[in-house]
N, C-alpha and C positions, 0 to 999 in steps of 0.2 A: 175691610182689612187693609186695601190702597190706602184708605184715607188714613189708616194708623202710622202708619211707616211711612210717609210722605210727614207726617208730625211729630216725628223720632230724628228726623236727619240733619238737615244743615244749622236749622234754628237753633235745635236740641243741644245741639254737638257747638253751637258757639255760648249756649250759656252755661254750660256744665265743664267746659275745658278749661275759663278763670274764672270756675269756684274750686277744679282741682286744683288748680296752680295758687287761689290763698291758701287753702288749705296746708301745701306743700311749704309755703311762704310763713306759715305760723309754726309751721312745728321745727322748718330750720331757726326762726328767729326764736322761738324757745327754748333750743337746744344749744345756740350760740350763747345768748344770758344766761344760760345755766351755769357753762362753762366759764364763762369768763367771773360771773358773780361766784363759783366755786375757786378758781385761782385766784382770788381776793382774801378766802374764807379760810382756805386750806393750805396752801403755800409757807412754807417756814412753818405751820404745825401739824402738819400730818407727812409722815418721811415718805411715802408713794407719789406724793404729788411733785414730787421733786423730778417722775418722768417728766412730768409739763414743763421744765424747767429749761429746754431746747429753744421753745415758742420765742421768737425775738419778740421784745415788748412792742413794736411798731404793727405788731400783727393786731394786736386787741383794739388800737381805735381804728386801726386800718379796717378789718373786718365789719367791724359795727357800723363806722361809716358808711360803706358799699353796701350792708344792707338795710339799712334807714334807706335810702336810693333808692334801691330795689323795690322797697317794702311804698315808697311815696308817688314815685314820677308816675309809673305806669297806669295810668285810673282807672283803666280795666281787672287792672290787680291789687290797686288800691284796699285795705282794711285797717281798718284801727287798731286792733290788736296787734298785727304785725307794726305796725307804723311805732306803736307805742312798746312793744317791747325791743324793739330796735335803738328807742331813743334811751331808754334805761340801761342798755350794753354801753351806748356812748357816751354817758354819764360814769359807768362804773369802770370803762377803760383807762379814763383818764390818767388818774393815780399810778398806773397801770405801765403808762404807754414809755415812760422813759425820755417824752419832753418836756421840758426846758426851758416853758415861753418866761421865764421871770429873768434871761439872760439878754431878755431886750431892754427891758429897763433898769438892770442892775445897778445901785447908784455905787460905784468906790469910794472906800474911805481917803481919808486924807491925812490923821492923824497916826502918828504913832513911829516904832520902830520897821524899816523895811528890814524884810527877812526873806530868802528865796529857800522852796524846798524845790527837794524833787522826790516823788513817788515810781516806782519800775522792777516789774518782774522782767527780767536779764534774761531770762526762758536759758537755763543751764550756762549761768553766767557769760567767761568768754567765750567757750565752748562752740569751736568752730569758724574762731575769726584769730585775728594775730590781737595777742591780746595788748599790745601797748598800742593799740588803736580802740580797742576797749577802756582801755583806763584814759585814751585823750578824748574820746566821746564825753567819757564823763565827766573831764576837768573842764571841758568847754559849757558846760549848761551853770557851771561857776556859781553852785548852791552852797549855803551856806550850810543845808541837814541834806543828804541822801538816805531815802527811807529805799534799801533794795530786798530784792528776794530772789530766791533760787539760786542761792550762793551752793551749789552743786554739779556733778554733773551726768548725762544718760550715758552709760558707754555698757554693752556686753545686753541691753534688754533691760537693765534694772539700775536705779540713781544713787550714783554714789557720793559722799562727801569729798568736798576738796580743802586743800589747804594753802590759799594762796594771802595769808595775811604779810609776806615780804612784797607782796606784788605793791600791795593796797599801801602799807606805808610807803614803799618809793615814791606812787601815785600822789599822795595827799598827803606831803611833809606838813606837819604840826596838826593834822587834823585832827579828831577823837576818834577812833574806831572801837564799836562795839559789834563785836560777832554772835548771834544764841543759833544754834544747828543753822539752817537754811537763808536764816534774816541778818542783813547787814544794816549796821546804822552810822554814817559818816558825818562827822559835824566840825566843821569850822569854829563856832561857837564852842563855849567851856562847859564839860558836862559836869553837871552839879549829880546826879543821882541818876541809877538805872534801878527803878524797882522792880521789886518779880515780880512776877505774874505767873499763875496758876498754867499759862497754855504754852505750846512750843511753838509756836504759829502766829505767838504775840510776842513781839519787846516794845518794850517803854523803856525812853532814854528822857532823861529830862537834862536841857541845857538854858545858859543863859545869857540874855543879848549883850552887848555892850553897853546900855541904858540899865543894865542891872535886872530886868524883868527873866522872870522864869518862867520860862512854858516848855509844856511836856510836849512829845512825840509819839504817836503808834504807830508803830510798823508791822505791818500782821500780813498774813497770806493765808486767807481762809481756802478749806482743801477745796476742790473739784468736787463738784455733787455725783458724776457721774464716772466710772469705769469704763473708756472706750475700747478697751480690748477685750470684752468677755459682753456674750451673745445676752441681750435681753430675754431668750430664752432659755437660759442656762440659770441652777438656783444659785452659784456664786453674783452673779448680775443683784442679784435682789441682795442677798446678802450683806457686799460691797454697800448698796445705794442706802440699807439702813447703818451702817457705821459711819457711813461719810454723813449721814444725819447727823448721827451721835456727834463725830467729830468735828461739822460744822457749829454745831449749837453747844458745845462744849467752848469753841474761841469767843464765839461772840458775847456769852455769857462771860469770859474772864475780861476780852474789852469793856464789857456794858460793868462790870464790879471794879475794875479798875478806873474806869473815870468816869464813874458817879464820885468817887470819892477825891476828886480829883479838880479843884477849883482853878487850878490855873490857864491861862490860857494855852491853847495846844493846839495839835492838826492830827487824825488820824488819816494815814490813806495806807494804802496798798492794793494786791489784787484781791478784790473781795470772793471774787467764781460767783457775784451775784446780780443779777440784772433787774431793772428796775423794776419786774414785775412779778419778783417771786420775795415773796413776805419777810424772807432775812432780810431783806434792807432795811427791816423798819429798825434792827436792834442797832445799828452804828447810825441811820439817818437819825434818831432819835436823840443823840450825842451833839450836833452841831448842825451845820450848816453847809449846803453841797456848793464846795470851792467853784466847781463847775457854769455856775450862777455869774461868775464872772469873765468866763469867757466869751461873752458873745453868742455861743454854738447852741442854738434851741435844742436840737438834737446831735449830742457829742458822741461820739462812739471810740471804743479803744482796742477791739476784738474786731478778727483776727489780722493785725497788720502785715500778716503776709499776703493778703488777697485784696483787688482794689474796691470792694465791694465786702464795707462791715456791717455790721447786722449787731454786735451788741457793745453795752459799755461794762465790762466787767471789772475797772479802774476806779477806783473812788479817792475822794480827797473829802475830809469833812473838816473847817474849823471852828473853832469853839473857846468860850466866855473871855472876849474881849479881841481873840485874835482875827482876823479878816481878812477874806482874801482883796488882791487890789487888782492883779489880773491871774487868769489860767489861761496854759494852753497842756493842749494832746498833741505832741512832737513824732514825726515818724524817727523810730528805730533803725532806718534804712537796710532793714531785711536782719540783723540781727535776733530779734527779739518778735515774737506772734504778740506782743501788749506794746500800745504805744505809751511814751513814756511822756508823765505829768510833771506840768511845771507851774508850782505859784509860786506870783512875788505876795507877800502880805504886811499887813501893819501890825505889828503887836503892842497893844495897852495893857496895863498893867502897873501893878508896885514890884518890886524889889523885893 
């Protein structure tokens, strides 16, 4: 009976503690892949998944990494199944994670027309600052298209329209100004066409350089996926989260029909509410080319610039067939605005 129990204890107890711990070690590293190969799968088509939509994309290779780690260093806890379902999270995060390494070797063009935008949700335009320091902020970034949004403002709980188009001409003698509800489009250049489009949340202004080339503009502000004022346990919560479905996939669907059809060169940007690892990105990345690419910033972030610590890029700049970016930056707001605000110079090629 001594000699039983004396062959259950210390020995026992050091080889059965890491086999509980791969064990433990395989069904987090299963559960992790699951998740992240499901936010891959599901994201922008199934509208619940749009809770996961919080998750900062730096969290998916971040996690996977630290458990590849986990799953390799320690040899006593050492297993191949962990090991290997670890390295397939790190693989699948990639896409995922919202970096950027292609803005280390970005090559700039060289040729063409130089054209400066700027993309900027104004977060309830001047709203709470004196606004002719509002309208000199934006004469000084000296763009030649202002693509803005949230031409509105919060006052009483709920958002109301403004109407400050005396402001905006004072501001920007001889400019173009086109207004549609909340989107502002400012253009130094001569606008040749604003065609409709199907969404309130989209304008296309099309203008044209001084070399004679045309290229289009989208300015869009896709909605917030999420309602922060009503309890994720409440059924308005759910309700909210599947119409802002609706009515995300409703913009991006009149972007993606309006420039498919749409050969010329152009730049779509504005605030997208999408980060780079929830699957609406793929319907405007699909479109061009992320301006981003030429900034330098492997990892750019534009959200939220009121805190010194951001976590996503919910800013996008894309250009497309012929036009390029030559440099981008993400400009602080200087407490104005929770979105920092995009700036490219680019080359436009093109006929006439």
């Amino acid at each position: 009976m001594s000699d039983t129990i004396l062959a259950e204890t210390p020995a026992a107890t050091e080889v059965t503690r890491p086999s509980r711990w791969r064990r433990s070690l395989i069904v987090v590293a299963s559960a992790w892949t699951l998740f992240v190969l499901l936010n891959l799968l599901l994201s922008g088509r199934w509208w619940p998944w749009l809770l996961f939509s919080l998750v900062p994309p730096i969290v998916y290779p971040a996690g996977s990494v630290v458990l590849l780690l986990v799953a390799a260093l320690p040899r006593r806890l050492r297993s191949r199944a962990s090991i290997a379902l670890s390295i397939v999270a790190v693989v699948l995060a990639g896409p995922q994670s919202g970096l950027l390494p292609q803005a280390l070797w970005y090559q700039a063009p060289h040729a063409g027309e130089q054209v400066r935008v700027v993309g900027w949700n104004t977060e309830y335009w001047d709203q709470g600052e004196d606004r002719s320091a509002f309208y000199s902020r934006l004469r000084r970034l000296d763009a030649d298209v202002y693509l803005l949004s949230e031409y509105l403002n919060f006052t009483g709980g709920r958002i109301v329209p403004i109407d400050d188009r005396a402001a905006l001409d004072q501001a920007f003698p001889g400019y173009h100004i086109i207004v549609k509800g909340q989107l502002v489009t400012v253009s130094r250049l001569p606008v040749v066409g604003v065609p409709g489009t199907s969404d309130q949340d989209l304008l296309r202004v099309d203008v044209r350089t001084p070399h004679g080339v045309r290229f289009s503009t989208y300015n869009l502000h896709v909605p917030a996926q999420l309602d922060p004022t009503s309890s994720p346990l409440s059924s308005r919560f759910y309700t909210t989260l599947r119409q802002r479905a609706h009515d995300r996939g409703h913009t991006y669907r009149a972007l993606r029909g309006s420039a498919e059809a749409d050969h010329s060169p152009g730049v779509i940007a504005g605030d997208l509410n999408t980060t780079a690892s929830m699957g609406d990105l793929r319907e405007a990345a699909g479109l061009g080319e992320d301006a981003a690419r030429a900034g330098g910033d492997v990892y750019p972030l534009s959200w939220n610039a009121h805190h010194p610590i951001r976590l996503w890029k919910l800013d996008w700049m894309f250009t497309r067939n012929g036009l390029r970016a030559r440099h981008y930056r993400l400009l602080d707001p200087q407490g104005t605005s929770d979105h920092r605000v995009q700036l490219m110079d680019c080359l436009v090629k093109g006929r006439s």
